[in-house]
DSSP file (Angstrom, degrees, kcal/mol; ACC not computed):
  #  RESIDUE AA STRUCTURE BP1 BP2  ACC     N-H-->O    O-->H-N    N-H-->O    O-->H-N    TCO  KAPPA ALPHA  PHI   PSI    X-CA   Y-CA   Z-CA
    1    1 A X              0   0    0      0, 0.0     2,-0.4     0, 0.0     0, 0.0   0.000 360.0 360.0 360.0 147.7   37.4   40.6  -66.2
    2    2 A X        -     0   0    0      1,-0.1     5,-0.1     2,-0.0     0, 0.0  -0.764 360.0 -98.8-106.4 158.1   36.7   36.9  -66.5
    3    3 A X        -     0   0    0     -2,-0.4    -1,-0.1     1,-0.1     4,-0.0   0.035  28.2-122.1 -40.7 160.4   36.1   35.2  -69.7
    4    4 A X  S >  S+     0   0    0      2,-0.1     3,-0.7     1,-0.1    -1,-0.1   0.575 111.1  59.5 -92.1 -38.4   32.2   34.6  -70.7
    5    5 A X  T 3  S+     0   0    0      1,-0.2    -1,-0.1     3,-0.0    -3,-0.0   0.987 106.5  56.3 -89.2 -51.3   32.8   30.5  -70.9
    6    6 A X  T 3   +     0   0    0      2,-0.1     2,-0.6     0, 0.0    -1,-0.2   0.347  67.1 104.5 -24.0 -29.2   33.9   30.6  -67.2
    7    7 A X  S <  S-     0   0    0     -3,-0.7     2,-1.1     1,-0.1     5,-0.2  -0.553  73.9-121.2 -88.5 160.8   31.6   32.0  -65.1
    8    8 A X        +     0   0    0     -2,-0.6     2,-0.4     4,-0.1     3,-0.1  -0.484  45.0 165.9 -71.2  91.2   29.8   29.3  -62.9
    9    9 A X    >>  -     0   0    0     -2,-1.1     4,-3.0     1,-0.1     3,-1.2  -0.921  46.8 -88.5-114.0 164.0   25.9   29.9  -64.0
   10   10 A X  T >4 S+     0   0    0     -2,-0.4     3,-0.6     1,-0.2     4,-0.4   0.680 126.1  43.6 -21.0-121.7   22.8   27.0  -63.0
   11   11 A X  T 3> S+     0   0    0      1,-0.2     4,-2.3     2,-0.2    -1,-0.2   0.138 113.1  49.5 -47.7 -30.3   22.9   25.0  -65.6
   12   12 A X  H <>>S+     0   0    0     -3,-1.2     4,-2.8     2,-0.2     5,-0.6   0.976 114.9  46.6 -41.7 -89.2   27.1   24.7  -65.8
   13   13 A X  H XX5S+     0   0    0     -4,-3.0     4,-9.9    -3,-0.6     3,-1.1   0.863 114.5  58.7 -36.2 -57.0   27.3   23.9  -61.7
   14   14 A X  H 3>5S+     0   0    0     -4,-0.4     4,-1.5     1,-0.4    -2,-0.2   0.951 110.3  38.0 -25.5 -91.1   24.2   21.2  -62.8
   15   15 A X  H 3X5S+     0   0    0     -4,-2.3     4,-2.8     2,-0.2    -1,-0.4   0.829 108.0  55.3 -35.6 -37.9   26.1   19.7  -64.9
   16   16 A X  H <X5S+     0   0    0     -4,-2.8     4,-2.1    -3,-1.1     5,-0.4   0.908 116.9  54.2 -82.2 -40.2   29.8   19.6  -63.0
   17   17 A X  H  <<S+     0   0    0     -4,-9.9    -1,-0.3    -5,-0.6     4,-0.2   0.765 107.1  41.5 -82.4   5.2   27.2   17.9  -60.4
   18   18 A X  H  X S+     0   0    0     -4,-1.5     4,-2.8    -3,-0.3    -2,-0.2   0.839 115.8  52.6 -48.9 -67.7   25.9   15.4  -62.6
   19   19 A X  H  X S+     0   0    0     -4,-2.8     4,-1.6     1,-0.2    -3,-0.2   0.915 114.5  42.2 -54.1 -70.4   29.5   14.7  -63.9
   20   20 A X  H  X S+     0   0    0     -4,-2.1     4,-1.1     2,-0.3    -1,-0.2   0.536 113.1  51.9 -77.3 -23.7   30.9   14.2  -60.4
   21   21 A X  H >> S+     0   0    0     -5,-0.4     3,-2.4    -4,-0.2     4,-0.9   0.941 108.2  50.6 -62.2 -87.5   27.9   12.1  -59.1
   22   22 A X  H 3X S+     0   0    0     -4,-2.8     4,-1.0     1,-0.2    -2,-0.3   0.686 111.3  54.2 -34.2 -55.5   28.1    9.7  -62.0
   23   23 A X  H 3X S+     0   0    0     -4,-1.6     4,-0.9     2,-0.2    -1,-0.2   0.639 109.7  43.0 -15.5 -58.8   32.2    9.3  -61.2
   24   24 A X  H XX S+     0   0    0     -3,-2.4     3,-1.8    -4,-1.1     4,-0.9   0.979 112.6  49.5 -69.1 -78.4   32.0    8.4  -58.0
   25   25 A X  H 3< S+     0   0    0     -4,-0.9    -2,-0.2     1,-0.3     4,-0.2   0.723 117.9  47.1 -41.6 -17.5   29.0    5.8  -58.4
   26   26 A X  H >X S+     0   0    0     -4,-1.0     4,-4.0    -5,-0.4     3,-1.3   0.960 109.8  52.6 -81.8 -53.4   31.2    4.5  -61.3
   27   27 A X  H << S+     0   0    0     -3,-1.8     4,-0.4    -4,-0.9    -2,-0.2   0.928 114.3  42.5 -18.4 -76.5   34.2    4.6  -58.9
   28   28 A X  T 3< S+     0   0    0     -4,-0.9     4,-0.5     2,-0.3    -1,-0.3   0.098 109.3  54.7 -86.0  13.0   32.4    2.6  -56.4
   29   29 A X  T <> S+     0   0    0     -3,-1.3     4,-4.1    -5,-0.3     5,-0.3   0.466 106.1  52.9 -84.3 -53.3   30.9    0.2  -58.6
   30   30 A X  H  X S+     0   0    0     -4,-4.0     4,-0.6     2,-0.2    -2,-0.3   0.675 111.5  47.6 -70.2   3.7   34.2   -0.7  -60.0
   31   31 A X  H >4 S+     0   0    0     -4,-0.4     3,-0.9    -5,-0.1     4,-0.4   0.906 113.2  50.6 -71.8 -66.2   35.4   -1.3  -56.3
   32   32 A X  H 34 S+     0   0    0     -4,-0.5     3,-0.4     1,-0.2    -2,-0.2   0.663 106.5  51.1 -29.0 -43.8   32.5   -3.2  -55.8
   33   33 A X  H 3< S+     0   0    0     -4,-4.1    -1,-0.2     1,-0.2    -2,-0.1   0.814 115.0  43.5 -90.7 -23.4   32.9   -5.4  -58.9
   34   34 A X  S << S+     0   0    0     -3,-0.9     2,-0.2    -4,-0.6    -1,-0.2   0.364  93.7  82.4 -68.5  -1.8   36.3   -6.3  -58.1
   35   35 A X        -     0   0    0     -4,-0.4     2,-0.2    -3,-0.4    58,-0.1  -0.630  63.2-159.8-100.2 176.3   36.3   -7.0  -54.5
   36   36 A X        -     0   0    0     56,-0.3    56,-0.3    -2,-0.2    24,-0.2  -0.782  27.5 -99.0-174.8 121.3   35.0  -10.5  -53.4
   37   37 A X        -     0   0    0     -2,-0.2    54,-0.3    54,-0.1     2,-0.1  -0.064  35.2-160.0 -82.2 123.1   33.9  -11.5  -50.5
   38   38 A X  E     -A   90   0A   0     52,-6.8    52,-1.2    19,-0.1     2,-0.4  -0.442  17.9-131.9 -92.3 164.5   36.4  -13.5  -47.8
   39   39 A X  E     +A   89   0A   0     50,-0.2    18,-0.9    -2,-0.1    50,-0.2  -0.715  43.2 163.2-109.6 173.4   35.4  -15.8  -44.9
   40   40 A X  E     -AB  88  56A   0     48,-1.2    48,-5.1    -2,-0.4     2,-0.4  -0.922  40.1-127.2 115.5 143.8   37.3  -14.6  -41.8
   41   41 A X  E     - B   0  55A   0     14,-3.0    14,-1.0    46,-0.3     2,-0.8  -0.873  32.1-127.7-117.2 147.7   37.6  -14.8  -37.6
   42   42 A X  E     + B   0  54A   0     44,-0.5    43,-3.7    -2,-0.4    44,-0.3  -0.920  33.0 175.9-104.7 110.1   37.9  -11.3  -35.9
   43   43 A X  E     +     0   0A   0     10,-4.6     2,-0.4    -2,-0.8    11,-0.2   0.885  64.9   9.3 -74.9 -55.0   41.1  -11.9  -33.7
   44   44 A X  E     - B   0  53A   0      9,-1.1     9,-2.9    40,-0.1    -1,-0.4  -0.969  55.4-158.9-170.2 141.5   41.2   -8.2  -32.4
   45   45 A X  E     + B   0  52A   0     -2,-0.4     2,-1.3     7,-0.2     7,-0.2  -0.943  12.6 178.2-123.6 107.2   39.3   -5.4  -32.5
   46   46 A X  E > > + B   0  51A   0      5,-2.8     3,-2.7    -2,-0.3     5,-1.1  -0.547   6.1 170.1-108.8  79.2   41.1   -2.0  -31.9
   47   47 A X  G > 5S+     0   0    0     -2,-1.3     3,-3.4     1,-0.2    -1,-0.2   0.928  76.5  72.6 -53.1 -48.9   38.8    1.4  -32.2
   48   48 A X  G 3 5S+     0   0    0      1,-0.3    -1,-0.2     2,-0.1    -2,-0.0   0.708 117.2  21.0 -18.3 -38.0   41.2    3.7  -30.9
   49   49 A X  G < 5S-     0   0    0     -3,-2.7    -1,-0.3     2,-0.2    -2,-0.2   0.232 113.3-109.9-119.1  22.4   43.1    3.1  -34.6
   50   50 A X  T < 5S+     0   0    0     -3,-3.4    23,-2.4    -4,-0.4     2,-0.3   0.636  71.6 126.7  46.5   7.3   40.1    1.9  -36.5
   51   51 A X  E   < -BC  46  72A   0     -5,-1.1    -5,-2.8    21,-0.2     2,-0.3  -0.701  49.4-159.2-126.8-175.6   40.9   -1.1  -36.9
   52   52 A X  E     -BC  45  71A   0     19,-1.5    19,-1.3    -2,-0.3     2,-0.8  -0.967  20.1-138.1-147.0 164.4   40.4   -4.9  -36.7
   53   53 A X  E     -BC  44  70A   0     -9,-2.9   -10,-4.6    -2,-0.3    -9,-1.1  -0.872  32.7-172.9-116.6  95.6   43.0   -8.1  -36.8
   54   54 A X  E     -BC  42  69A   0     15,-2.1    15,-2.5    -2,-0.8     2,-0.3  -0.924  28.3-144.6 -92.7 119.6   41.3  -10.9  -39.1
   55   55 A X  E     +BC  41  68A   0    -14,-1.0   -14,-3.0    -2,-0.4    13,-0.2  -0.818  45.6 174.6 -75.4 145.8   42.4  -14.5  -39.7
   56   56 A X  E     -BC  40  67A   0     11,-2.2    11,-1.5    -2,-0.3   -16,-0.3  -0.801  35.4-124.3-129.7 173.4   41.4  -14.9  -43.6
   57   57 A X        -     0   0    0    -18,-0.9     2,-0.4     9,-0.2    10,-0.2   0.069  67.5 -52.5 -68.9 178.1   41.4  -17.0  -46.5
   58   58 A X        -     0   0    0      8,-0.1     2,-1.3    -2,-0.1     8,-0.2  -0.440  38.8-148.8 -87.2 146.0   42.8  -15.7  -49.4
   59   59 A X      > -     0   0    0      6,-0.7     5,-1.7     5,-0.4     4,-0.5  -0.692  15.2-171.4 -90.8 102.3   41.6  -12.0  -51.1
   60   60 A X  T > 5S+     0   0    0     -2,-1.3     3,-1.9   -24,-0.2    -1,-0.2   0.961  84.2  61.5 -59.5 -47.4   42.3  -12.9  -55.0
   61   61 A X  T 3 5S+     0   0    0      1,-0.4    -1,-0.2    -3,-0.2    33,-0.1   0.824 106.5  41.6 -72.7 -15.6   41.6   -9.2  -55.5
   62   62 A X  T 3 5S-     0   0    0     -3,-0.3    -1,-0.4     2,-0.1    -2,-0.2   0.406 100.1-131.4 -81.0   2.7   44.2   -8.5  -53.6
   63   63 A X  T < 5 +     0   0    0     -3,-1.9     2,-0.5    -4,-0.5    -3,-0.2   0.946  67.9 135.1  24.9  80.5   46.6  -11.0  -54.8
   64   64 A X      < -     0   0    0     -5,-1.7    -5,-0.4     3,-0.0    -1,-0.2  -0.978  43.7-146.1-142.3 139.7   47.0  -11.7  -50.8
   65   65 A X        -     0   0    0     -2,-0.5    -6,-0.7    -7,-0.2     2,-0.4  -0.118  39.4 -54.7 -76.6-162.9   47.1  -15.3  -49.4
   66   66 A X  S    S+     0   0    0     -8,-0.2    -9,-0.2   -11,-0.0     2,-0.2  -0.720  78.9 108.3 -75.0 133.8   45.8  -16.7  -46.1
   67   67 A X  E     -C   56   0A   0    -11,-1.5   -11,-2.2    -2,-0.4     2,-0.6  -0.944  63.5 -95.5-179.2-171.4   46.9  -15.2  -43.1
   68   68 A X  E     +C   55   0A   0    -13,-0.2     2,-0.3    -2,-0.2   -13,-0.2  -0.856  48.6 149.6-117.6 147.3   46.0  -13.0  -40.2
   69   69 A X  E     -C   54   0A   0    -15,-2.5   -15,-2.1    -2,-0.6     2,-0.3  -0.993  50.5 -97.8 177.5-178.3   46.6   -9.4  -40.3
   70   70 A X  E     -C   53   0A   0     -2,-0.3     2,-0.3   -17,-0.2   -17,-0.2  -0.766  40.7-170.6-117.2 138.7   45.2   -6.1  -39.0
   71   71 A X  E     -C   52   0A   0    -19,-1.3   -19,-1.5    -2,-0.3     2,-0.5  -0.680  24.6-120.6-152.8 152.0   42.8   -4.1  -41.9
   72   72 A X  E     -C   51   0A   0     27,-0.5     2,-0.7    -2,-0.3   -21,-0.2  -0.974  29.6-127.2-118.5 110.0   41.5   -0.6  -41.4
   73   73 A X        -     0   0    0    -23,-2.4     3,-0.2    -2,-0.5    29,-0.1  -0.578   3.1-134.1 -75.0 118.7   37.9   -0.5  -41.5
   74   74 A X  S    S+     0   0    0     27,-1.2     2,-0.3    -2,-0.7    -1,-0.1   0.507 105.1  23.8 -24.2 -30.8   35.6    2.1  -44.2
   75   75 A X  S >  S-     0   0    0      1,-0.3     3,-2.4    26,-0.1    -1,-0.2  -0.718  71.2-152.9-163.0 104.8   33.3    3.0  -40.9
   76   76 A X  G >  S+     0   0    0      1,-0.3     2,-1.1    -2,-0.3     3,-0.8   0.656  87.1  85.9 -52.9 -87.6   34.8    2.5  -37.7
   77   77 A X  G >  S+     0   0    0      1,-0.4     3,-6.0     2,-0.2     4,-0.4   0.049  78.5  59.1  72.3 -75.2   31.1    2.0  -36.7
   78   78 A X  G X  S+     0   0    0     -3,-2.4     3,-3.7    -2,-1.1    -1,-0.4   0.843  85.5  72.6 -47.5 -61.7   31.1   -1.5  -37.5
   79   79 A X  G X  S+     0   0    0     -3,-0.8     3,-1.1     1,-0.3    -1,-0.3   0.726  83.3  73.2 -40.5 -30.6   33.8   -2.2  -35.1
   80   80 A X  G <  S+     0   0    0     -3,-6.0    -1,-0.3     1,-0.2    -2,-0.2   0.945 103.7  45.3 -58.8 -36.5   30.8   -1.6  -32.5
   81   81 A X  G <  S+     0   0    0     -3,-3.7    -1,-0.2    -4,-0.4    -2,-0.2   0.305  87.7  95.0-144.8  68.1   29.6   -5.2  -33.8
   82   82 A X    <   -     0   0    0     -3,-1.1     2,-0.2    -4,-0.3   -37,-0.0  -0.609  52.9-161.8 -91.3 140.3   32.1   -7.2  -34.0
   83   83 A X    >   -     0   0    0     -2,-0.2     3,-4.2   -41,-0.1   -41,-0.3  -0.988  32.0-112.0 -75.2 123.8   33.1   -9.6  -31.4
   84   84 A X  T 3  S+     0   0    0     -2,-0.2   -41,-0.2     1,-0.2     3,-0.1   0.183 109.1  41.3 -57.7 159.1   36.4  -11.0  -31.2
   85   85 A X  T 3  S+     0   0    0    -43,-3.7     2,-0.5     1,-0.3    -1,-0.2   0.364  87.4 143.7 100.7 -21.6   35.9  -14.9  -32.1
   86   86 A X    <   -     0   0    0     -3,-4.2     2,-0.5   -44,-0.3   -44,-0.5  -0.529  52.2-143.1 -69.4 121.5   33.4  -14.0  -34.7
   87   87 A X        +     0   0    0     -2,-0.5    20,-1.5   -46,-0.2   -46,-0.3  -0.434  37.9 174.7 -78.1 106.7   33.3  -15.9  -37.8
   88   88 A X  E     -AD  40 106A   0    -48,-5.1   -48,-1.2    -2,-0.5     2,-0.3  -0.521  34.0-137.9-112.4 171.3   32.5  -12.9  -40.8
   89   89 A X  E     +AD  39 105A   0     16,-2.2    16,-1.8   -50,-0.2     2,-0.3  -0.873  41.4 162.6-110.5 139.0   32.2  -12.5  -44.6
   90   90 A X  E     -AD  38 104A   0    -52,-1.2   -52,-6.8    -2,-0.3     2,-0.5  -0.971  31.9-141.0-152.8 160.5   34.0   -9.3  -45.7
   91   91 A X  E     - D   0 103A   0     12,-2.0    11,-2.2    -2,-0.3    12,-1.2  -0.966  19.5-163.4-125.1 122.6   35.4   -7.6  -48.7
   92   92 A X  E     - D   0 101A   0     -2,-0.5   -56,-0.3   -56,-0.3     9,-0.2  -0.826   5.6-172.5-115.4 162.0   38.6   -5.5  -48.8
   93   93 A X  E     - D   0 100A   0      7,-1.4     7,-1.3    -2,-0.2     2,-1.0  -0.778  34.3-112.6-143.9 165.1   39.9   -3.3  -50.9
   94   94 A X  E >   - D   0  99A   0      5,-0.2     3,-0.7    -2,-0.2     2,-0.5  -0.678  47.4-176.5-111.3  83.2   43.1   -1.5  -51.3
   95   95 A X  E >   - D   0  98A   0      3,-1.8     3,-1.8    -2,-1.0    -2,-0.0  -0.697  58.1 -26.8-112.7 147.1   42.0    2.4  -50.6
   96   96 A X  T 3  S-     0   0    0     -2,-0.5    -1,-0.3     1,-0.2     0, 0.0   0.983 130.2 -45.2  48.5  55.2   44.2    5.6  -50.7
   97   97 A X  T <  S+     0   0    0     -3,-0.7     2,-0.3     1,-0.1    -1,-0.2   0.381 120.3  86.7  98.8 -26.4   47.2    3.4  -50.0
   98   98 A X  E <  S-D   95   0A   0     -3,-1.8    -3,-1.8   -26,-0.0     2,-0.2  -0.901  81.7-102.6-138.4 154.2   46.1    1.0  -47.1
   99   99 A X  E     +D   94   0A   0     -2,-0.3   -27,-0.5    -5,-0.2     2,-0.3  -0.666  56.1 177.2 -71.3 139.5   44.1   -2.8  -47.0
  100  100 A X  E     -D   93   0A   0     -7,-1.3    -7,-1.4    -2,-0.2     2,-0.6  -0.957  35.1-121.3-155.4 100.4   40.5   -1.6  -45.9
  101  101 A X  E     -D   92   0A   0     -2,-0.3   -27,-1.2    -9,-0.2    -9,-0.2  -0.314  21.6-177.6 -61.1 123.3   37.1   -3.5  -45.3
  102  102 A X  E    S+     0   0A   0    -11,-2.2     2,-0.3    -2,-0.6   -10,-0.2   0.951  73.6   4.7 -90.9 -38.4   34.8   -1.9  -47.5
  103  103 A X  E     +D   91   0A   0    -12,-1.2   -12,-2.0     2,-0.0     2,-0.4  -0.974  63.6 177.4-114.7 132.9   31.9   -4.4  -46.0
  104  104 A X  E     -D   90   0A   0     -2,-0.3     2,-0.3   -14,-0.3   -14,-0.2  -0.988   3.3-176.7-149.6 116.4   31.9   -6.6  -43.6
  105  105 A X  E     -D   89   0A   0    -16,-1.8   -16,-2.2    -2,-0.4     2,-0.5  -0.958  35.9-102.4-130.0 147.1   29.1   -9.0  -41.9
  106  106 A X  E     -D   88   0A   0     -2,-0.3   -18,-0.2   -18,-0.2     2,-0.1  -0.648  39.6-126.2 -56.7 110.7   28.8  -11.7  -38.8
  107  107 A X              0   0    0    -20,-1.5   -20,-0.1    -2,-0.5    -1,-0.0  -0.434 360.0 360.0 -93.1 118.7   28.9  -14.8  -40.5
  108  108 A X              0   0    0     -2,-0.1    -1,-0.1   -20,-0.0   -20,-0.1   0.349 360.0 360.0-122.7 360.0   25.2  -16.6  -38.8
């Protein structure tokens, strides 16, 4: 028999989804507030792996200089509109291990 303080009722579940909303948005605000937005040329654009090959400036939040190198984008999506030769703005971030644009826009 399970304990009284255990079982899952409405308000309990309410709550653990409350808790777990507010986490995340907190999560992803502190990404947010640490990333900072690079200027960058899209060299090559690979969908097959989700990614794309940016010269950039330097990412401070990454402690990363200038250089070109190949980034795994947050929603292969984007890749649809990118052309190489295009000048962007992006922010990356370092998630579950690997350099990732978390946004990324065509520079006008």
């Amino acid at each position: 028999m399970s304990h009284p303080m255990n079982r899952a009722t409405p308000s309990r579940l309410r709550h653990i989804v409350t808790l777990t909303a507010t986490l995340a948005a907190t999560a992803l605000l502190s990404l947010a507030a640490h990333a900072q937005s690079v200027e960058g040329e899209v060299k090559r654009i690979d969908p097959d792996s989700g990614k794309v090959t940016l010269k950039h400036g330097e990412i401070k939040n990454l402690d990363m200089p200038a250089m070109q190198m190949s980034f795994r984008v947050a929603d292969p999506a984007w890749l649809k509109t990118l052309q190489v030769g295009d000048k962007v703005k992006f922010d990356a971030a370092k998630v579950n291990g690997q350099f990732t644009i978390t946004a990324i826009t065509v520079a006008k």
